[in-house]
Backbone as JSON, one array per atom type, in Angstrom:
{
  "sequence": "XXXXXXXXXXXXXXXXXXXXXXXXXXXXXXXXXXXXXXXXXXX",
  "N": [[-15.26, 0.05, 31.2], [-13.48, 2.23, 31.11], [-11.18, 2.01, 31.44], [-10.99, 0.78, 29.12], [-10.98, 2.7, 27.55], [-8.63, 3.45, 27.91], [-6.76, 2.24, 27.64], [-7.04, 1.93, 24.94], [-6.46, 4.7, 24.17], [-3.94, 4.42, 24.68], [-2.74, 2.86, 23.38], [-3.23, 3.75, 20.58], [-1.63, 6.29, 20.81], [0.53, 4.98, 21.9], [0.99, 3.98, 18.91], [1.46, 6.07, 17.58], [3.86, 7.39, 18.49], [5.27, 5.22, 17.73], [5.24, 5.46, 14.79], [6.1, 7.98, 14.46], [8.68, 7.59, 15.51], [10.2, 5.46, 13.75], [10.2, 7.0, 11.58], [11.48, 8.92, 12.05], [13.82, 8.24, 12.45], [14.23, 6.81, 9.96], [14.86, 9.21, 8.33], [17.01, 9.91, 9.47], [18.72, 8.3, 8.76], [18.65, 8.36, 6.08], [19.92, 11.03, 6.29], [22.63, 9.76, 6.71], [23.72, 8.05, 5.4], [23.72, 9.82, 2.74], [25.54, 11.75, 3.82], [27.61, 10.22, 3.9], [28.05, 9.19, 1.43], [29.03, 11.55, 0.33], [31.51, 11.99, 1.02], [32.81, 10.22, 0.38], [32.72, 9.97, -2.57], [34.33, 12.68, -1.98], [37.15, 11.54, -1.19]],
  "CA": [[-15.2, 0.89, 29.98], [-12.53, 3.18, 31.58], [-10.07, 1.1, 31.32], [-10.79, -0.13, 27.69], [-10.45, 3.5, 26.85], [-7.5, 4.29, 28.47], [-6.07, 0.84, 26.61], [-7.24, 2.53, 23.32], [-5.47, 5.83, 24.03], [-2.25, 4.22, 25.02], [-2.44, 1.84, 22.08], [-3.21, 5.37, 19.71], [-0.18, 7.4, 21.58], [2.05, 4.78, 21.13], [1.32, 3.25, 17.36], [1.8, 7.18, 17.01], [5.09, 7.34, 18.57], [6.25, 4.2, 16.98], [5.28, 6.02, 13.81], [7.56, 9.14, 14.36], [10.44, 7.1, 15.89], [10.09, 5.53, 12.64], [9.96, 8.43, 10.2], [12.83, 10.13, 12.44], [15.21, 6.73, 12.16], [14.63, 6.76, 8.49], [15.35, 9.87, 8.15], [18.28, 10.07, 9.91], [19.46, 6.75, 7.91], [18.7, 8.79, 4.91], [21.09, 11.57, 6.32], [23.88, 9.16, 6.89], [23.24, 7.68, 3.97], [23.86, 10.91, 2.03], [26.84, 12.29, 4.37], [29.03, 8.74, 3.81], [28.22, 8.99, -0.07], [29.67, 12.66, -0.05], [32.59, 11.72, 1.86], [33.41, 8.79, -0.2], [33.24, 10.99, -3.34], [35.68, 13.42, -1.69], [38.08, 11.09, -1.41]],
  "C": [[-14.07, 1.92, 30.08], [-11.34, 2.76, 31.15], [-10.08, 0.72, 29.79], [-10.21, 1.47, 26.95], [-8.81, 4.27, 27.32], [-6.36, 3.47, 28.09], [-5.88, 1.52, 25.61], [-6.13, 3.48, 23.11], [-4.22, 5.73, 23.89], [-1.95, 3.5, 23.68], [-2.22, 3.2, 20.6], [-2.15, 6.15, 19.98], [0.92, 6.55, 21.03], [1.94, 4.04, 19.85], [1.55, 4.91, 16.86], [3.22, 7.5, 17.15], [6.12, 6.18, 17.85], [6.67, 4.58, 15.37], [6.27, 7.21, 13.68], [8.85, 8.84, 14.42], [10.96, 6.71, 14.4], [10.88, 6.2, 11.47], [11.16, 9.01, 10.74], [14.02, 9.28, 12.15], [15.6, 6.96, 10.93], [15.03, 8.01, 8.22], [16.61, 10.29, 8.72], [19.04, 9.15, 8.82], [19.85, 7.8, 6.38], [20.0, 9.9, 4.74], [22.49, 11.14, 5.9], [24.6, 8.66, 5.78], [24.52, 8.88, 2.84], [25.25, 11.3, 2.4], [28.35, 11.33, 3.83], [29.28, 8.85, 2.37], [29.13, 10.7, -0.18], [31.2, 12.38, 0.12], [33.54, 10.18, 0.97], [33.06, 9.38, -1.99], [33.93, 11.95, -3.72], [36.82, 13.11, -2.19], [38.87, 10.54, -2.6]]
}
């Protein structure tokens, strides 16, 4: 039973971290996104 929960936790930790990496990627993307369109309106 130790073990199943210590499976669980790790499985919970990281579908949580996969979730931020995620959310931080896209948001970066979204930055880049944004920065390239300014920059290409400059010009």
């Amino acid at each position: 039973t130790f073990g199943l929960l210590v499976t669980e936790l790790f499985i919970a930790s990281g579908s949580r971290c996969l979730t931020l990496t995620f959310a931080s990627l896209n948001a970066l993307g979204l930055v880049l996104l944004v920065l390239t369109h300014r920059r290409f309106n400059e010009s």
